[in-house]
C-alpha positions in Angstrom: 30.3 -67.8 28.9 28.3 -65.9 26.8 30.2 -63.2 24.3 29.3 -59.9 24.7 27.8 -58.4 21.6 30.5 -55.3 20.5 28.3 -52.4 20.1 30.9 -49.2 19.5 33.2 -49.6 16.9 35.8 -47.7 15.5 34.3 -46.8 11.8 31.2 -45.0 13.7 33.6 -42.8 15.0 36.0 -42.6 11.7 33.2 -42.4 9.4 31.4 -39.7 11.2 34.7 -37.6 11.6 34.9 -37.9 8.0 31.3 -36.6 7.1 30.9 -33.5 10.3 33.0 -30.5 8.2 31.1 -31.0 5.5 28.0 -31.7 7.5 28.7 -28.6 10.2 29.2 -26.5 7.3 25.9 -27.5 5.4 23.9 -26.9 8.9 25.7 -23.7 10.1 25.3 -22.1 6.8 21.9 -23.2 6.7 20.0 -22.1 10.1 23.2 -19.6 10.6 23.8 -21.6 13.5 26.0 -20.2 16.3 27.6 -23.7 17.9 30.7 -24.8 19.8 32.7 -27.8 19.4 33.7 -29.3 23.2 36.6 -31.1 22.7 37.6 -30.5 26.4 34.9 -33.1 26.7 37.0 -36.1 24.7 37.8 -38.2 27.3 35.6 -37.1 29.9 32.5 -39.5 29.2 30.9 -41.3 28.4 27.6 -39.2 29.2 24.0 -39.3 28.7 23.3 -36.2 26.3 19.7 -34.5 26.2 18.2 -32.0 23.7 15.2 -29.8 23.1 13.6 -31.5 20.4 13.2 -28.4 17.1 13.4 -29.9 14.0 14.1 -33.1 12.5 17.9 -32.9 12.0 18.3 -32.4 15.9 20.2 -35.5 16.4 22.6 -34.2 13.6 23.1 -31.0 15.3 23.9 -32.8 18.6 26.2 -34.9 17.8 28.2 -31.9 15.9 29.1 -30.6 19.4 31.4 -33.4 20.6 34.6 -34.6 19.6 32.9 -38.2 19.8 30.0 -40.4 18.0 27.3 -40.3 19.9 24.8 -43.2 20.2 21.5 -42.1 19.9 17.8 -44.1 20.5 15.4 -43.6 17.9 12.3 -44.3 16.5 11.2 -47.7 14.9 10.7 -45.9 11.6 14.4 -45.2 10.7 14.5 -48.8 10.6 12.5 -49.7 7.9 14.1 -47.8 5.3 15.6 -50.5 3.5 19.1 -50.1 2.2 19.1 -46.5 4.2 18.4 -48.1 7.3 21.5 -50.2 6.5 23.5 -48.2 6.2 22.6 -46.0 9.4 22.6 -49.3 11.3 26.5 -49.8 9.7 27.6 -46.0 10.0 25.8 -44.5 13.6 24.2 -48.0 14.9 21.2 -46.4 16.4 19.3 -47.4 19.4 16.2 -49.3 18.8 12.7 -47.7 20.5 9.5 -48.9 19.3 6.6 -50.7 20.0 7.9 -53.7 18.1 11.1 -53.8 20.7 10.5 -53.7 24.6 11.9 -51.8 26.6 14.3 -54.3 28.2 16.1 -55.1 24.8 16.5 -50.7 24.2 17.6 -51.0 28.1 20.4 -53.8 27.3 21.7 -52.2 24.3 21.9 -48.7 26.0 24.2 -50.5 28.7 26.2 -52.3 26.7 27.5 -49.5 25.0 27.9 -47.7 27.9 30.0 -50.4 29.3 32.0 -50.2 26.2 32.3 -46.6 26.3 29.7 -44.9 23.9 27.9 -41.9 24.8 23.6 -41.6 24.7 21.9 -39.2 22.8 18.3 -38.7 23.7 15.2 -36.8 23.1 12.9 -37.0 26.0 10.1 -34.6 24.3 10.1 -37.9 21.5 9.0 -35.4 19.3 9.7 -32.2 17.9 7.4 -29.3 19.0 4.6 -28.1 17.2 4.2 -24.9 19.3 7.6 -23.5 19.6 7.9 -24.6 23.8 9.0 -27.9 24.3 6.7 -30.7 25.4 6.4 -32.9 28.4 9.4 -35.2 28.5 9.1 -39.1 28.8 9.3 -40.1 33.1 11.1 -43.1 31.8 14.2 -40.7 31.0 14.9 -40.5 34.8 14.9 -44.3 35.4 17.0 -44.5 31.9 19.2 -42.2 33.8 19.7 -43.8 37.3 20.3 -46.9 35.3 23.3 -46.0 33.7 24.9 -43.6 36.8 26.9 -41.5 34.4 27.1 -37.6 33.6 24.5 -35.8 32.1 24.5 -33.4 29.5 21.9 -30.9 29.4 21.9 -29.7 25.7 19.2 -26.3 24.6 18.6 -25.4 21.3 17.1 -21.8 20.5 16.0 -20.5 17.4 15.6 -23.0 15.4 12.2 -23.9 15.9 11.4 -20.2 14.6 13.7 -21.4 11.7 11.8 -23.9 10.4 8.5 -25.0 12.8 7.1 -28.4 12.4 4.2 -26.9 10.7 5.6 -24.5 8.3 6.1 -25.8 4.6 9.0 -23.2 3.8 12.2 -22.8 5.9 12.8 -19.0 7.4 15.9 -17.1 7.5 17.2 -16.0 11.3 20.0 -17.1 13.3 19.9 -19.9 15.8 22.1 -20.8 19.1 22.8 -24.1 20.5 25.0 -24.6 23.4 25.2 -27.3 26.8 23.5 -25.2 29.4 24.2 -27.8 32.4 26.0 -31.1 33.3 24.8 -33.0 36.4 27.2 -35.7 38.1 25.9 -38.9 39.4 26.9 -37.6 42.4 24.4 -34.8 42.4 21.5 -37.1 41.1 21.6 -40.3 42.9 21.2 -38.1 45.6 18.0 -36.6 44.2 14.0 -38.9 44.1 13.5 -39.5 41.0 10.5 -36.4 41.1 13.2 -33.7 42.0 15.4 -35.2 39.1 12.7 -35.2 36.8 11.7 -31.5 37.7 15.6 -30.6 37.2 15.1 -31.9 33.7 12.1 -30.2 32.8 13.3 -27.3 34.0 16.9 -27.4 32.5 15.3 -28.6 29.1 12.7 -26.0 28.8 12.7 -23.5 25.8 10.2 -21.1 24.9 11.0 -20.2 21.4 9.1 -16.8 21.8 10.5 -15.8 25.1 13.6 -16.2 23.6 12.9 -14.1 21.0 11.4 -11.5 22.7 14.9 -11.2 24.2 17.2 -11.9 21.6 15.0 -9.6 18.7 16.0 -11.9 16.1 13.9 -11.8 13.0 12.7 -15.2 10.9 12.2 -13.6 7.5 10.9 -15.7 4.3 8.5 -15.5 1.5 5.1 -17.5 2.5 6.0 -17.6 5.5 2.7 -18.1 6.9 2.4 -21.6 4.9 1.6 -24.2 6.4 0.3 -22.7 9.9 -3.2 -24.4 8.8 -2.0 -27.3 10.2 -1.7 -26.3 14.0 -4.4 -23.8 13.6 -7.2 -25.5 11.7 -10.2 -24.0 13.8 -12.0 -20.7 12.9 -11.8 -19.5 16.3 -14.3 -17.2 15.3 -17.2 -20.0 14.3 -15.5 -22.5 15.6 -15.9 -24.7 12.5 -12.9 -26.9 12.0 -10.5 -27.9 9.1 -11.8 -24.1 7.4 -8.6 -22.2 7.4 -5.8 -22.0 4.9 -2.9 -19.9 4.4 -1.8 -17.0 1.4 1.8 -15.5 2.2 2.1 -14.0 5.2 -1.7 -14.7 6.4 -4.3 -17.3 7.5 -7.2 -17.1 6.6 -11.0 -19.3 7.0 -13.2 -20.3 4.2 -16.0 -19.6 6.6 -15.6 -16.2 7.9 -13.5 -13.2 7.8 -11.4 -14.9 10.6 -7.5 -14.1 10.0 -4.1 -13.7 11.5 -0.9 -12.4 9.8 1.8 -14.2 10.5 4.7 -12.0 11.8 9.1 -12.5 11.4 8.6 -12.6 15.2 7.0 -16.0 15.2 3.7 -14.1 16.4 0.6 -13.7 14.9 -1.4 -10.5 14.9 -5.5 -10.5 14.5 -7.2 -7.9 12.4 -8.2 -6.2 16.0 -4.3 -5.9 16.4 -4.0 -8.5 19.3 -0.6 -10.3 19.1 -0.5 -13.7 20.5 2.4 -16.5 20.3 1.7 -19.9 18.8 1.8 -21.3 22.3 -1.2 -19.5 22.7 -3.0 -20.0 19.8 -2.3 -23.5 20.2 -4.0 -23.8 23.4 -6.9 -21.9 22.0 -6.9 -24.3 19.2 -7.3 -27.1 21.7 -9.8 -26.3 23.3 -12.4 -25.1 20.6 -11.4 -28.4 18.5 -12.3 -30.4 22.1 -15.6 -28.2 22.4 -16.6 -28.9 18.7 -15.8 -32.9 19.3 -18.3 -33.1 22.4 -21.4 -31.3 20.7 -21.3 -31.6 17.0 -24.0 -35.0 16.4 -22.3 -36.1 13.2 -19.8 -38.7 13.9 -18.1 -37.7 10.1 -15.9 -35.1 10.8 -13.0 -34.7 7.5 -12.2 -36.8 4.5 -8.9 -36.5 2.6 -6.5 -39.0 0.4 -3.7 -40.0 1.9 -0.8 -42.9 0.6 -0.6 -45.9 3.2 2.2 -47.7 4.4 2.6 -50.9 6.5 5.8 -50.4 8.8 7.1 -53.8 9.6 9.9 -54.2 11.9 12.7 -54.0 9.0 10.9 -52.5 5.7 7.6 -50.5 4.5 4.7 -52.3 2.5 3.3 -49.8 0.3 -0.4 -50.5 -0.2 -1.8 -47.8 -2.3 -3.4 -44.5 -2.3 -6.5 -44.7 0.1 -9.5 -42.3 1.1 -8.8 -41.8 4.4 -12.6 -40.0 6.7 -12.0 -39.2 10.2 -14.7 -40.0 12.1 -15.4 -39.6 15.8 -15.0 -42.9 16.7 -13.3 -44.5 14.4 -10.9 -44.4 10.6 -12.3 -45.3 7.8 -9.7 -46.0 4.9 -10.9 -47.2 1.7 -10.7 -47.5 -2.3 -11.7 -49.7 -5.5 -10.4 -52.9 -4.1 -10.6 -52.3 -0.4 -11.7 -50.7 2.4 -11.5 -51.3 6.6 -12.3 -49.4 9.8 -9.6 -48.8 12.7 -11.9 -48.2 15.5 -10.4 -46.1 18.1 -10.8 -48.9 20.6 -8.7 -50.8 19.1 -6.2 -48.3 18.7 -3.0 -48.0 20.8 -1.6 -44.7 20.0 -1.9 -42.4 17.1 1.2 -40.3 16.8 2.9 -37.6 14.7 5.7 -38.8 12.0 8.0 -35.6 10.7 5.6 -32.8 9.0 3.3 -35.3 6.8 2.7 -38.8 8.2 0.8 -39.8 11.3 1.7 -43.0 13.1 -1.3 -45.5 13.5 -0.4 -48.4 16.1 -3.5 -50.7 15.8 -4.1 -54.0 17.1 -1.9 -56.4 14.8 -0.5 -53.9 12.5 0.9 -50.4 12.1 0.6 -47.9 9.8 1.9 -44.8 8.3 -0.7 -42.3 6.7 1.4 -39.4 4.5 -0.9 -36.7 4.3 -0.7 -33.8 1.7 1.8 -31.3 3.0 -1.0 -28.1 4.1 -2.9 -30.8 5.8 -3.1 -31.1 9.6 -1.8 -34.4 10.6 -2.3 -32.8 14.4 -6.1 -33.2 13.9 -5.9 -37.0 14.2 -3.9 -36.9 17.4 -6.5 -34.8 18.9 -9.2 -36.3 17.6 -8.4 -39.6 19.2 -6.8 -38.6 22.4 -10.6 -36.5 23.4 -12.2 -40.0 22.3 -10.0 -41.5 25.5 -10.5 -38.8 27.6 -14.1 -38.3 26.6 -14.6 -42.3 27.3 -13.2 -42.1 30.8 -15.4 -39.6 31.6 -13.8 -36.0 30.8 -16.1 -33.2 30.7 -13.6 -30.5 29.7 -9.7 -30.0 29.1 -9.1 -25.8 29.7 -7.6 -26.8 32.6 -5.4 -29.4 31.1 -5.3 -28.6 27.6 -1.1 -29.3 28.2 -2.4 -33.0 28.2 -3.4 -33.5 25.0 -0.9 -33.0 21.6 2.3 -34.0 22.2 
């Protein structure tokens, strides 16, 4: 018979217990985080736990609720760290979810340590916002779900997006609130199809960080704290001229007309006419006037910039250099002294957003990671080749679902 590989040990939990005062403090003091510790929850599990995706040390603020280590699946690219992802793998043993891993072997390990007790953490957005309202969560979450026929925690985090959004180069001062806003038994949900379940998800994991803010009146106070905001708004949504705008304390402003927007301690922006809007709106705006200016400009060159490349591999990063990286509309062209290749969009599987900086290029054979500089728009490159697809199958227009395209 085979054995059964041992998945939860008893240093994740010891070593983790060891590190979360210290830890709890650092985050608590930093986003003045407002958090409680279940420990009525100890012995209850184990549970599937989902979160709001904010910021990039979610999974940190997760786990910081329960008096347990809490398994979490993550993306391929903490796993080619080298001695870091080592030492994750030894300390928190993550879950495995990448394109170089099927689904089946993420599936297997997720059972197993459910079987030996271990609780999921998971965030089904797969990526933090960019717009402050969380994005469309992955269907497979519900299958995931019905698989493992255990509790589910239903975990919200508000105010931290304001805090510090994906976009913004400088972190804000304001208070922030994270709490378990439902738990649903596997008596209630194998009940349910698996479209009412994934409606109560959506529903339940749905934050509006301006809503809430509009309610709660909390203030997100900072110097420059309009930094950085080029990179979800990078049209001139006066012209209409792309990858124009750039940002000077509190304001954004275009290289190509008087087009601006101060950037308020709301999380709003105001236009020199004295219209407010939230991002959520501007991001839609931006969406479709990038989609308009992709279908009629005639030059297929659309941006150039320098960016470091990376190969990922399945266990480590090859560095290969500082490249000149030009977007064009049917392709990436990366080149320098010794080299240079195209990545036609054809050929592409995904292009995806990595953490503030890096974009995520899944080509045929090989993928890479592209760190741009930090006031540039890695968002533009998503867009770009998503309206290729969409423009390919025959799409005409998207303002009736912009909510498509992004993330």
């Amino acid at each position: 018979m085979k054995k059964v590989k041992k998945e939860v040990k008893l240093r994740h939990y010891v070593i983790t217990r060891i590190i979360v005062p210290f830890v709890r403090f650092f985050v608590k003091r930093s986003y003045k985080l407002k958090m409680k510790h279940y420990k009525a929850l100890k012995k209850k599990g184990p549970f599937v736990i989902l979160g709001n995706h904010t910021i990039n040390i979610d999974p940190i603020i997760m786990g910081l609720h329960f008096p347990f280590h809490v398994y979490f699946i993550a993306t391929e690219q903490i796993f080619n760290l080298g001695f870091l992802s080592s030492l994750l793998k030894y300390i928190v043993n993550p879950i495995r979810k990448s394109k170089s891993v099927s689904d089946m072997e993420t599936i297997r390990k997720t059972k197993r340590i459910v079987e030996q007790g271990g609780s999921i953490g998971i965030f089904p957005e797969g990526n933090t916002t960019y717009s402050g309202q969380t994005a469309m969560i992955q269907p497979a979450t519900v299958k995931l779900i019905k698989l493992l026929k255990i509790p589910v925690i239903i975990l919200n985090m508000k105010g931290l997006y304001l805090s510090y959004p994906r976009w913004s180069i400088y972190r804000k001062k304001g208070r922030s609130h994270s709490f378990i806003k439902k738990i649903i038994t596997p008596q209630m949900y194998l009940n349910w199809s698996d479209e009412y379940l994934y409606e109560v998800l959506k529903s339940e994991l749905h934050v509006d960080a301006f809503a809430d803010q509009a309610e709660s009146k909390i203030l997100y106070r900072g110097k420059k704290i309009a930094h950085g905001l080029e990179k979800l708004i990078f049209m001139d949504l006066k012209t209409n001229q792309p990858f124009v705008t750039y940002t000077k304390d509190n304001q954004l402003l275009s290289k190509d007309s008087d087009f601006k927007l101060t950037y308020l301690p709301t999380g709003n922006v105001v236009d020199e006419d004295g219209v407010e809007s939230t991002l959520i709106e501007m991001e839609k705006k931006v969406k479709i006037a990038y989609f308009n200016y992709y279908k009629q400009v005639v030059e297929d060159k659309l941006f150039e910039e320098d960016v470091e490349l990376n190969e990922s591999l399945s266990d480590r990063k090859v560095k290969l250099g500082t490249y000149r990286l030009t977007l064009y509309k049917t392709h990436l062209l990366l080149e320098n002294q010794d080299k240079s290749f195209v990545l036609s969009y054809d050929e592409i599987t995904n292009i995806v957003m990595q953490g503030k900086y890096q974009i995520i290029v899944y080509a045929k054979d090989t993928t890479y990671i592209l760190k741009l500089d930090r006031y540039s728009s890695i968002y533009k490159y998503v867009l770009t080749f998503q309206y290729y697809q969409y423009i390919q199958l025959g799409g005409l227009s998207i303002d009736d679902n912009y909510i498509n395209f992004g993330i």
